[in-house]
One Martini backbone bead per residue (centre of mass of N, CA, C, O) as a GRO file, in nm:
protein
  289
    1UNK     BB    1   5.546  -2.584   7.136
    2UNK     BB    2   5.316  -2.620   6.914
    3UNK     BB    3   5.489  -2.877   6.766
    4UNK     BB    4   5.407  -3.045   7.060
    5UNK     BB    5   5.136  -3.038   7.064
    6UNK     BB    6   5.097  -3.190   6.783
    7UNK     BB    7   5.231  -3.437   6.842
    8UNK     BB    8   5.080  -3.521   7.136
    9UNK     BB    9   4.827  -3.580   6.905
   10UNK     BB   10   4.947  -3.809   6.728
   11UNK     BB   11   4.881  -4.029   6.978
   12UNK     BB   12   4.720  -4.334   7.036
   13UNK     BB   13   4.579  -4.161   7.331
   14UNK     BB   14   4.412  -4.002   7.105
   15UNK     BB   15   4.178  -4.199   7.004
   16UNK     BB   16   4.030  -4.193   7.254
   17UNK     BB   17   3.795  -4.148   7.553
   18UNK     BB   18   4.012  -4.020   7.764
   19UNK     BB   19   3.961  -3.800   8.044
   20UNK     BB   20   4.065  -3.563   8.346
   21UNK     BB   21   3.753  -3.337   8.287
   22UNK     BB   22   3.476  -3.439   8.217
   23UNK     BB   23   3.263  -3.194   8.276
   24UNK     BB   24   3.334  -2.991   8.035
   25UNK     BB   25   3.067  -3.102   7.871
   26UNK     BB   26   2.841  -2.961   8.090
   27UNK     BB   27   2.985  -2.692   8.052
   28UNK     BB   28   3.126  -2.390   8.011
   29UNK     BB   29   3.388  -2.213   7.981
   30UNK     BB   30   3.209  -1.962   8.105
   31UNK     BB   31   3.129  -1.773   8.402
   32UNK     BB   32   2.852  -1.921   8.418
   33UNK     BB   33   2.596  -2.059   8.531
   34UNK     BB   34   2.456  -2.386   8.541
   35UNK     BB   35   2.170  -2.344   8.490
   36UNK     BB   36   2.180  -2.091   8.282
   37UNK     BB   37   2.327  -2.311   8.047
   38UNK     BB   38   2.090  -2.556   8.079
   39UNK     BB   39   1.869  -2.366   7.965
   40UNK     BB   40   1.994  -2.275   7.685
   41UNK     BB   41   2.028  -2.580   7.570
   42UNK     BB   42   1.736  -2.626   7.570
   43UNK     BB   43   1.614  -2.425   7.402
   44UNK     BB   44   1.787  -2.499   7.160
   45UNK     BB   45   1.670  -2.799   7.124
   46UNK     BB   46   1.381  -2.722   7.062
   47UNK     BB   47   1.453  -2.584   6.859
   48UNK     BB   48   1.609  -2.825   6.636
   49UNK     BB   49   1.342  -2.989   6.674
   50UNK     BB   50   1.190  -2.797   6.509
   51UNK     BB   51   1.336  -2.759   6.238
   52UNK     BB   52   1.353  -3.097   6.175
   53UNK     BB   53   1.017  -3.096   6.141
   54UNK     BB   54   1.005  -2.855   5.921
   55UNK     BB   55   1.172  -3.003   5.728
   56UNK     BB   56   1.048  -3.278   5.661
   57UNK     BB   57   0.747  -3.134   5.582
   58UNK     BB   58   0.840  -2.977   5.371
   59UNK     BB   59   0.999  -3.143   5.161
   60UNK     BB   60   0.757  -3.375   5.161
   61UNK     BB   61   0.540  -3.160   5.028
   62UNK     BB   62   0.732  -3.038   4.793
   63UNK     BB   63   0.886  -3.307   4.689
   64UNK     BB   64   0.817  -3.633   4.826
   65UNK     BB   65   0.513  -3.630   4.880
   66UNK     BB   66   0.456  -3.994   4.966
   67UNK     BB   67   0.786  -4.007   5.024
   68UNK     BB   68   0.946  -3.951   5.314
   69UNK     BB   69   1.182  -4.122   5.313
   70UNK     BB   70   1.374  -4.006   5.110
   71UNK     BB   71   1.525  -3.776   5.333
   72UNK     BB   72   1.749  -4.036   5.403
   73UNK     BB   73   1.939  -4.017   5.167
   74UNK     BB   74   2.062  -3.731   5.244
   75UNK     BB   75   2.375  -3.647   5.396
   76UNK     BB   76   2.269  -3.418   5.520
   77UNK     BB   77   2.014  -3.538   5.718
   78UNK     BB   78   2.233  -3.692   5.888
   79UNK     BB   79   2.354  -3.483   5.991
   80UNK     BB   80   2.149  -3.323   6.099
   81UNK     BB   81   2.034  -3.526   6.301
   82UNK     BB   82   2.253  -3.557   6.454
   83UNK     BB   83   2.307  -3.264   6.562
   84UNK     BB   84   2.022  -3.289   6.719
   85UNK     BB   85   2.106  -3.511   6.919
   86UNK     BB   86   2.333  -3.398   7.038
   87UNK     BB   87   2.238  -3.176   7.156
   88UNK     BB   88   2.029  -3.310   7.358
   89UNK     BB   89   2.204  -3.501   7.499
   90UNK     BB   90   2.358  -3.301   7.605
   91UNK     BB   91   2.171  -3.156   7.746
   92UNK     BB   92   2.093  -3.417   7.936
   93UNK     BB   93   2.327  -3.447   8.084
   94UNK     BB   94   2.371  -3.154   8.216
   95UNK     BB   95   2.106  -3.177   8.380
   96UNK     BB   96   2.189  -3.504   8.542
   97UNK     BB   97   2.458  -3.362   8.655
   98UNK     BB   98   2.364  -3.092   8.743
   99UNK     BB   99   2.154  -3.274   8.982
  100UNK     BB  100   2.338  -3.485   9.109
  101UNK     BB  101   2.553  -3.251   9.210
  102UNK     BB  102   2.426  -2.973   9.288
  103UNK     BB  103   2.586  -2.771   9.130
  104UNK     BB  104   2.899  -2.907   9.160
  105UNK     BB  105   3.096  -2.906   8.865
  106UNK     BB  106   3.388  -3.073   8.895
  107UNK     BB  107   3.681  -3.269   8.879
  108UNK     BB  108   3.605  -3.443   9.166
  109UNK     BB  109   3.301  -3.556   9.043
  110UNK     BB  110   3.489  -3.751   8.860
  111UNK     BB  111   3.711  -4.051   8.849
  112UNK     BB  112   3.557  -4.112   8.553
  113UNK     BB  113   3.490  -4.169   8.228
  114UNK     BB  114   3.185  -4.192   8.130
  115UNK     BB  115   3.030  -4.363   7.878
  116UNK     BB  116   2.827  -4.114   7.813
  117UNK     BB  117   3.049  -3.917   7.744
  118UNK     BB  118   3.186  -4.059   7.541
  119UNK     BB  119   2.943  -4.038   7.337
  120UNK     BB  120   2.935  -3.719   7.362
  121UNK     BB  121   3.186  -3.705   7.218
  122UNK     BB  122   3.148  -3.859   6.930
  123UNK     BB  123   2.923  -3.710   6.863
  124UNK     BB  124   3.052  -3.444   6.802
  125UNK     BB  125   3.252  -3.488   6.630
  126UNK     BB  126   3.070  -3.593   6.410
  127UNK     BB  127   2.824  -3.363   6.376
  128UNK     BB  128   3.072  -3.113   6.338
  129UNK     BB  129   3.205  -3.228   6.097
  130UNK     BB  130   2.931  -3.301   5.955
  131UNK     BB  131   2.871  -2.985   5.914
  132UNK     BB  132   3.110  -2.871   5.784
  133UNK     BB  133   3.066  -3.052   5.519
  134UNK     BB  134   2.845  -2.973   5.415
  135UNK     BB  135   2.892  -2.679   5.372
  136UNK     BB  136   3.114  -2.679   5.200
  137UNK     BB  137   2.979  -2.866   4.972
  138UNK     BB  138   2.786  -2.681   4.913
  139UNK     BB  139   2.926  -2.407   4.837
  140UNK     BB  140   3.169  -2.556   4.644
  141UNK     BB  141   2.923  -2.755   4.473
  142UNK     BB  142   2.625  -2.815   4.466
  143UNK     BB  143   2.508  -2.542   4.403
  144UNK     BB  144   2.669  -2.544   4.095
  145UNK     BB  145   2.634  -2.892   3.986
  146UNK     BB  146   2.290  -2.870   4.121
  147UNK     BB  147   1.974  -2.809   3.997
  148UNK     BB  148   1.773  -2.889   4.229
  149UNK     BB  149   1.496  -2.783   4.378
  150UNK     BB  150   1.607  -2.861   4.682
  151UNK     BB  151   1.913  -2.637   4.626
  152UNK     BB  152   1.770  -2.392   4.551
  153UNK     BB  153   1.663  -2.280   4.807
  154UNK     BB  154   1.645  -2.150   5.145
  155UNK     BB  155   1.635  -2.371   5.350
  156UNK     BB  156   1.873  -2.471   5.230
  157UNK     BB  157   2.073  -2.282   5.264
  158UNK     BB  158   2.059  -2.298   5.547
  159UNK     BB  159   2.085  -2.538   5.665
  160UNK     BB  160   2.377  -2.497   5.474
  161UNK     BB  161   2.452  -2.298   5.744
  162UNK     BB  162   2.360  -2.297   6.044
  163UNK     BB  163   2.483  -2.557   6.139
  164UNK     BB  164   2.786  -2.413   6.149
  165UNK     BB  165   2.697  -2.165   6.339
  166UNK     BB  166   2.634  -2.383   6.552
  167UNK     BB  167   2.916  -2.527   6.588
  168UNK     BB  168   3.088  -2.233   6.654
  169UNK     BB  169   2.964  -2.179   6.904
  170UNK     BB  170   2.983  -2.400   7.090
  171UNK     BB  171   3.295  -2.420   7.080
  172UNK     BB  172   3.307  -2.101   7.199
  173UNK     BB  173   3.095  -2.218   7.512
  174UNK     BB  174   3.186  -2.445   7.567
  175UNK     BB  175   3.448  -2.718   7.727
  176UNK     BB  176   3.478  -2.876   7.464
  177UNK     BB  177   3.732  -3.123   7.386
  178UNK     BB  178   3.957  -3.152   7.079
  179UNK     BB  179   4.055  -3.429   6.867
  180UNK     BB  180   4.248  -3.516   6.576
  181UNK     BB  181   4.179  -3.825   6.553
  182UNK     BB  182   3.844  -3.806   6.551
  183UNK     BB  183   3.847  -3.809   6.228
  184UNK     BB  184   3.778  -4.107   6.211
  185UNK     BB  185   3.475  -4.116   6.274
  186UNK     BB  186   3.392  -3.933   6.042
  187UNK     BB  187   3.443  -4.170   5.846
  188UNK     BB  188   3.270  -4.397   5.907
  189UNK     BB  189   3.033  -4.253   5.858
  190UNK     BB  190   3.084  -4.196   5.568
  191UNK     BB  191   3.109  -4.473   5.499
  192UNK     BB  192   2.848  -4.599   5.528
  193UNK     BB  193   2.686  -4.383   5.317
  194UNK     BB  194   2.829  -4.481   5.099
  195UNK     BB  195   2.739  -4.764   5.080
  196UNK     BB  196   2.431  -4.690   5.116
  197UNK     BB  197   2.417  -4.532   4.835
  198UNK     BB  198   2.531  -4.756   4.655
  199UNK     BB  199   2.321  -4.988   4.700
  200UNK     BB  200   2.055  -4.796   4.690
  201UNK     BB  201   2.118  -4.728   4.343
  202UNK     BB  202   2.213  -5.014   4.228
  203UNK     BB  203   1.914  -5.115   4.315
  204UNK     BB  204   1.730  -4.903   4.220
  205UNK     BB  205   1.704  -4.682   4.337
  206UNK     BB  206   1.493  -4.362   4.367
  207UNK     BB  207   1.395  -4.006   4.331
  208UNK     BB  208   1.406  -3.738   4.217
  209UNK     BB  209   1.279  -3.758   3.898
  210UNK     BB  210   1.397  -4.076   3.882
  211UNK     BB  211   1.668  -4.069   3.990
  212UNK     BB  212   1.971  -4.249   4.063
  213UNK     BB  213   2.031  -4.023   4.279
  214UNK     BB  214   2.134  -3.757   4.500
  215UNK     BB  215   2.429  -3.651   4.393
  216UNK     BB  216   2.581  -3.579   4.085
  217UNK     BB  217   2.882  -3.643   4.246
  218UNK     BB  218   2.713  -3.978   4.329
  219UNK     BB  219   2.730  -4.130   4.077
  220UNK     BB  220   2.784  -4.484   4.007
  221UNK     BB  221   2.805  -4.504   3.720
  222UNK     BB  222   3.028  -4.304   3.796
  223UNK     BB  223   3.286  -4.421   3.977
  224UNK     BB  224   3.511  -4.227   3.941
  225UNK     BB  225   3.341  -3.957   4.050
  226UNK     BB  226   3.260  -4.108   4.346
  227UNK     BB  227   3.561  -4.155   4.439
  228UNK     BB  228   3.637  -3.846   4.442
  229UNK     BB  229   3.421  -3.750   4.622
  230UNK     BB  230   3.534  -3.958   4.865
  231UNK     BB  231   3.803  -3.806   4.879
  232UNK     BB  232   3.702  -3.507   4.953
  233UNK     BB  233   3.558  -3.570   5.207
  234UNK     BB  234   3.822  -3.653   5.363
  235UNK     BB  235   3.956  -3.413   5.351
  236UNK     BB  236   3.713  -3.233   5.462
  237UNK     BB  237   3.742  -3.395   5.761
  238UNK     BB  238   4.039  -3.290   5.822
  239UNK     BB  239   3.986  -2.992   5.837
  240UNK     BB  240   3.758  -2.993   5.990
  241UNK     BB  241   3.924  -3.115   6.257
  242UNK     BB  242   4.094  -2.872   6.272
  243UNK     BB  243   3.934  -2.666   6.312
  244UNK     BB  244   3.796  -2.783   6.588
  245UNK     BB  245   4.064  -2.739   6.725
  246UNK     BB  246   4.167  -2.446   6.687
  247UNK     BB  247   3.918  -2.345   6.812
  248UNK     BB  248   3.955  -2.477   7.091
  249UNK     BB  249   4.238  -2.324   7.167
  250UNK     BB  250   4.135  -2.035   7.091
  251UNK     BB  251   3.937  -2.060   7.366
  252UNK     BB  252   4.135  -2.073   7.551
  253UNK     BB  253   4.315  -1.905   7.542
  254UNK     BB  254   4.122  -1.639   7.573
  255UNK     BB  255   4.082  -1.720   7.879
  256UNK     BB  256   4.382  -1.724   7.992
  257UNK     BB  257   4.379  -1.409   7.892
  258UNK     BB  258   4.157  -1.301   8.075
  259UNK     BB  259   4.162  -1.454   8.341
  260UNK     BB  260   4.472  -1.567   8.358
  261UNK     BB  261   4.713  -1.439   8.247
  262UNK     BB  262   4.821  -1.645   7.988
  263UNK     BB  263   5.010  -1.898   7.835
  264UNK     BB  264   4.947  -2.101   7.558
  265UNK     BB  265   5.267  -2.332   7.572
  266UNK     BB  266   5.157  -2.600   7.682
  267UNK     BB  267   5.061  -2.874   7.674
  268UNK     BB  268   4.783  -2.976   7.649
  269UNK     BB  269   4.743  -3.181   7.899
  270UNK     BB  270   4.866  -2.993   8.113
  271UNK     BB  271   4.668  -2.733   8.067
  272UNK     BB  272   4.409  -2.929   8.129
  273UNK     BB  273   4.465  -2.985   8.423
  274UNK     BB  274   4.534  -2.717   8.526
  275UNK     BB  275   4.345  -2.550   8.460
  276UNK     BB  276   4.092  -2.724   8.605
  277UNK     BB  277   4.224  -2.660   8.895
  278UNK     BB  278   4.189  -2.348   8.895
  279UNK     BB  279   3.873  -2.310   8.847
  280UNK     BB  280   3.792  -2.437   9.115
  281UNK     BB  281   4.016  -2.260   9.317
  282UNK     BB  282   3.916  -1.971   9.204
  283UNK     BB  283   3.705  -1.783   9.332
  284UNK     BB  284   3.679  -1.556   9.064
  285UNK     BB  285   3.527  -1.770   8.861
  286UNK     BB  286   3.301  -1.860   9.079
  287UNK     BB  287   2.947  -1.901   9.046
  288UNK     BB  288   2.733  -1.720   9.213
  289UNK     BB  289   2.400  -1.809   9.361
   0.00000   0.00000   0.00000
């Protein structure tokens, strides 16, 4: 059965983002208040935003002088950047949908996926996976091959790990389902950043110390290691994506062998609208306000 769900994984109608149970982006996947669920959200989203503007103030006056644009140039910072805005957006979702509907979030309250929650479907997977492509990188080559004293403080050290302990948090704390053809989206970001460092760089942009490159693994000059570069991004998209999916059925499993003695050895797709129907009508789930 393992490889029947992954095979209509591989369906042309998972690269959509067509879902059967929108609520899920909204709420825990764990039976907890759904008000104390979106103040913890709100919390969460106000550090993010001070962490992401205290990081800033300090590299820019430690590193980057008057040149504050610099910041930019860093597909860390990118990454950094889309996830605190999905934090805050998933926030601001929660509130305004739990707030719209009455605190009663469940399968019955959309009749269909609305656009907003599609938009957060991909920030999340987009987000998600460059954040542990960022830590992957950085632990496996960046911080060994790069001795610039940007990658070599404790905050970096940090930002290039935090991320990813919040990324691996949330996916077993939220509802939101994870699937694996979405690691084209994160590729396409990829493809981007890649664009914008060989353009910024091939015409003479510089950075710290004058070098024209953001990262010794990245520098232009030499394209076939530029290239080399950018197809382990590739590969490492692609685990980043099964992990974020394995950790989702993990989370599921957990739940359904918890609260309904059940297991998950159903389709994907036959299980989350079953589960979603459970959830709903099962008394002892519905948690009282």
């Amino acid at each position: 059965m393992a490889c029947e769900v992954l095979v209509r994984e591989f369906q042309s109608d998972n690269l959509g983002l067509q879902y059967d149970n929108p609520s899920d982006f909204l709420r825990s996947q764990w039976p907890i208040n759904q008000k104390l669920y979106v103040g913890c959200r709100y919390l969460v989203s106000m550090a993010m935003i001070g962490w992401f503007l205290a990081d800033i103030i300090y590299e820019s006056q430690t590193f980057y002088q008057d040149r504050t644009w610099t910041y930019a140039v860093f597909a860390t910072n990118w990454s950094f950047f889309l996830l605190v805005i999905t934090c805050v957006y998933q926030t601001v979702c929660s509130l305004v949908y739990t707030i719209k509907s009455s605190n009663n979030l469940d399968e019955r309250y959309f009749d269909r996926m609305p656009l907003s929650l599609k938009l957060l479907w991909v920030m999340k997977n987009v987000s998600y996976n460059s954040a542990l492509i960022v830590t992957m990188s950085y632990w496996a080559f960046i911080l060994f091959l790069d001795h610039s004293k940007i990658f070599q403080t404790d905050l970096s050290r940090l930002k290039h790990t935090l991320n990813s302990v919040y990324v691996i948090c949330d996916v077993m704390i939220s509802a939101s389902p994870f699937r694996l053809l979405h690691m084209f989206y994160t590729m396409i970001l990829g493809s981007i950043y890649a664009l914008f460092n060989a353009i910024y760089f091939l015409n003479d942009g510089t950075i710290l110390e004058g070098r024209h490159y953001a990262y010794n693994v990245l520098n232009w000059v030499k394209p076939t290691e530029a290239i080399v570069t950018c197809t382990l991004c590739i590969v490492l998209a692609i685990l980043s994506q099964t992990f974020l999916f394995l950790l989702y059925r993990l989370r599921v499993w957990i739940f359904s062998k918890v609260f309904f003695k059940e297991t998950v050895l159903t389709p994907l797709d036959d299980f989350e609208s079953e589960m979603s129907s459970i959830i709903s009508d099962h008394p002892s789930y519905t948690v009282k306000e």
